[in-house]
C-alpha positions as CSV (number, residue, x, y, z in Angstrom):
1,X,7.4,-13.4,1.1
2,X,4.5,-11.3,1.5
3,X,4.4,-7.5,-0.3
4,X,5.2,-6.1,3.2
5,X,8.4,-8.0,3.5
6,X,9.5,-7.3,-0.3
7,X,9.0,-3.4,0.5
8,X,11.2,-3.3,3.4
9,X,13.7,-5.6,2.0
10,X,14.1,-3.3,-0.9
11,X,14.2,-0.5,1.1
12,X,17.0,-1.5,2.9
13,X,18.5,-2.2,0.2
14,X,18.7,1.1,-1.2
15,X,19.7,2.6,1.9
16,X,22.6,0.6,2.5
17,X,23.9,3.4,0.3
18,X,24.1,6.6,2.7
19,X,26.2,6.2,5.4
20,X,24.8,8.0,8.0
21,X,23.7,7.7,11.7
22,X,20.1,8.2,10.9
23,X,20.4,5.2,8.7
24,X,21.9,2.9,11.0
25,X,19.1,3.6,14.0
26,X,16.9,3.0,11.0
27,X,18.0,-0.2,10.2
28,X,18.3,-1.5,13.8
29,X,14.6,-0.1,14.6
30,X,13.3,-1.9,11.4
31,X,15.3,-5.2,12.4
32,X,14.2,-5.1,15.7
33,X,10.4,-4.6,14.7
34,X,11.1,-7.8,12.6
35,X,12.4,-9.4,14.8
36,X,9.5,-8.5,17.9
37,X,6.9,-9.2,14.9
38,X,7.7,-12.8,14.3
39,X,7.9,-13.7,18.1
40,X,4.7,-12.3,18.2
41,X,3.5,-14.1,15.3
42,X,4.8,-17.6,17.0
43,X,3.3,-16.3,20.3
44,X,0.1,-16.4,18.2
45,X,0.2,-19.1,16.4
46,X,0.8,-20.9,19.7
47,X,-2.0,-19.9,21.4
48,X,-3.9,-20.4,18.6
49,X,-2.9,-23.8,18.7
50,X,-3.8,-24.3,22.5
51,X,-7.2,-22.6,21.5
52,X,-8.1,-25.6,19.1
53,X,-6.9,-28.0,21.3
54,X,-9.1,-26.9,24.3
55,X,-12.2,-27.1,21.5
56,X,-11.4,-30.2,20.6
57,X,-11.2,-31.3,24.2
58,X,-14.5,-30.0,24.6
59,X,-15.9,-31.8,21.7
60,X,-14.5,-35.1,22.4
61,X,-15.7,-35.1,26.0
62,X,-19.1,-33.6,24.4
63,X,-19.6,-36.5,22.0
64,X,-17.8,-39.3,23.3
65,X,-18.7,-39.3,26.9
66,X,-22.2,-40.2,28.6
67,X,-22.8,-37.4,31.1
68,X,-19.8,-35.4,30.0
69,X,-21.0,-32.0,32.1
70,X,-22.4,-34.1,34.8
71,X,-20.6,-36.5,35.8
72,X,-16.9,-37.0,37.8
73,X,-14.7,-34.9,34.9
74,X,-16.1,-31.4,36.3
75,X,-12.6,-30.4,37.2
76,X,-11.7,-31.8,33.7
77,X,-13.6,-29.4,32.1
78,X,-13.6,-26.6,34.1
79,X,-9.4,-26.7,33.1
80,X,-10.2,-27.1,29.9
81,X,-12.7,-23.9,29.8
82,X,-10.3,-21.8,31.5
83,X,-7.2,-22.8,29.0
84,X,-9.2,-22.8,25.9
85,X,-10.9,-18.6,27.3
86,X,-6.8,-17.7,28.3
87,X,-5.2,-19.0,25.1
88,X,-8.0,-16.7,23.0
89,X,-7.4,-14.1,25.6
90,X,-3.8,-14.2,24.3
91,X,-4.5,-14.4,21.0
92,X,-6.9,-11.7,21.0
93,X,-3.8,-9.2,22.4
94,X,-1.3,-11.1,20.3
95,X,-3.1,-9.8,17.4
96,X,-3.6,-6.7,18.5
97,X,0.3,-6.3,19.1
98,X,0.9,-7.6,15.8
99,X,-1.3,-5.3,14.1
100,X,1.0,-2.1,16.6
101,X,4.1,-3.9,15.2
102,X,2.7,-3.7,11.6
103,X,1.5,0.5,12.0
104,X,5.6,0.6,13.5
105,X,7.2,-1.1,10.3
106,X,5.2,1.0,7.9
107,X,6.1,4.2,9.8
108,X,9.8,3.0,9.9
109,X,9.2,2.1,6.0
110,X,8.4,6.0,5.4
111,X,11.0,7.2,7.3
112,X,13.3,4.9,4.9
113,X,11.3,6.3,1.7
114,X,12.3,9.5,3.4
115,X,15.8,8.7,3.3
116,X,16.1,7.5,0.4
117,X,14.4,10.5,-1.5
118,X,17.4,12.6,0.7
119,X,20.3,10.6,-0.5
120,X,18.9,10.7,-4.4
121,X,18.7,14.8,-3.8
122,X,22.3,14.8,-2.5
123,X,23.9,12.8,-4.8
124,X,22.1,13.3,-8.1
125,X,21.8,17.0,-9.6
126,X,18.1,18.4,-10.7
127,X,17.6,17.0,-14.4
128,X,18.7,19.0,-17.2
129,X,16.2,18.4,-20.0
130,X,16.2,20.4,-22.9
131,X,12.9,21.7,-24.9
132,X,12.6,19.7,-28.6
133,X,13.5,22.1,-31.4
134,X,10.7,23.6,-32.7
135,X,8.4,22.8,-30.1
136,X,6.9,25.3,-28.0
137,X,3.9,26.4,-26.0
138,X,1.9,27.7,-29.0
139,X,2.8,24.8,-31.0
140,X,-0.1,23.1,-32.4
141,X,-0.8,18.8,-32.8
142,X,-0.9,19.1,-36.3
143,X,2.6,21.0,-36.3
144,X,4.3,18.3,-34.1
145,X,2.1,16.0,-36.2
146,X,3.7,16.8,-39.5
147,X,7.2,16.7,-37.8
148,X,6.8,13.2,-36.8
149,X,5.4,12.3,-40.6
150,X,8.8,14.2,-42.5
151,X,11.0,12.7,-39.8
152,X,9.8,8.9,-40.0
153,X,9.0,9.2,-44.1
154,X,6.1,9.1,-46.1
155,X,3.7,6.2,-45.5
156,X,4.7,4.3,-48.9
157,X,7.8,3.9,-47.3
158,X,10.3,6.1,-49.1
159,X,12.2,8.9,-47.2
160,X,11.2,12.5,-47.9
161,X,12.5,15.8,-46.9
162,X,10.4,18.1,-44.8
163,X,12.2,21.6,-45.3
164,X,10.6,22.7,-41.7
165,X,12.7,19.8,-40.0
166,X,16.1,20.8,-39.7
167,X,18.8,17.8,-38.3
């Protein structure tokens, strides 16, 4: 399973969460992308299949047979040329639909990030994180420093008490 894949996966698994319109459009566009992409990818794979058989056509003829180009197979070859230049025709726009299909998931995949960061805001309050005693803009490393030291002990291991930390 590629990166790609994991992302969207996830994704979609986090959305599952909201209940909303938006989401379900989302989640039908995103499987029908998948689902175009890997007909595409099959589509390719084909005619990259047909591609390396007309080659290999070629070469047999080429090496095997005396007067190959010459002789009584013209029409052999000439079918061969023209299915081997169609299937990387195909393959050439196959790709090139593959790579839309790719630039459409990863839209889709920020519209779910989107999403996402919408349902988190509606369902989980601003954080509410209170300053450390003691500490404040002006406050010095050494200051926090020394804080940290009387909290933890002194470094020969016994515990002593820093009047300037209160608990």
């Amino acid at each position: 399973m590629s990166d790609h894949q994991r992302e969207t996966a996830f994704l979609g698994h986090i959305v599952i969460f909201d209940d909303s319109d938006e989401r379900r459009k989302l989640e039908e566009s995103i499987a029908q992308i998948q689902r175009d992409g890997r007909c595409a990818q099959r589509a390719a794979s084909l005619m990259a299949l047909f591609a390396a058989l007309g080659a290999a056509g070629l070469a047999y003829g080429a090496i095997l047979q005396e007067n190959f180009f010459y002789g009584e197979s013209r029409f052999v070859i000439k079918l061969i040329c023209e299915f081997g230049l169609a299937s990387l025709i195909s393959l050439v726009a196959l790709v090139g639909l593959l790579i839309a299909y790719r630039k459409k998931l990863k839209r889709l995949r920020e519209e779910c990030r989107r999403l996402v960061m919408k349902l988190e805001e509606s369902r989980l309050d601003e954080p509410h994180i209170a300053p450390l005693r003691g500490s404040h803009p002006g406050a010095g490393d050494h200051e926090v420093a020394q804080g940290a030291v009387g909290a933890i002990g002194s470094p020969g291991g016994e515990l002593r008490e820093n009047p300037s930390i209160s608990l």
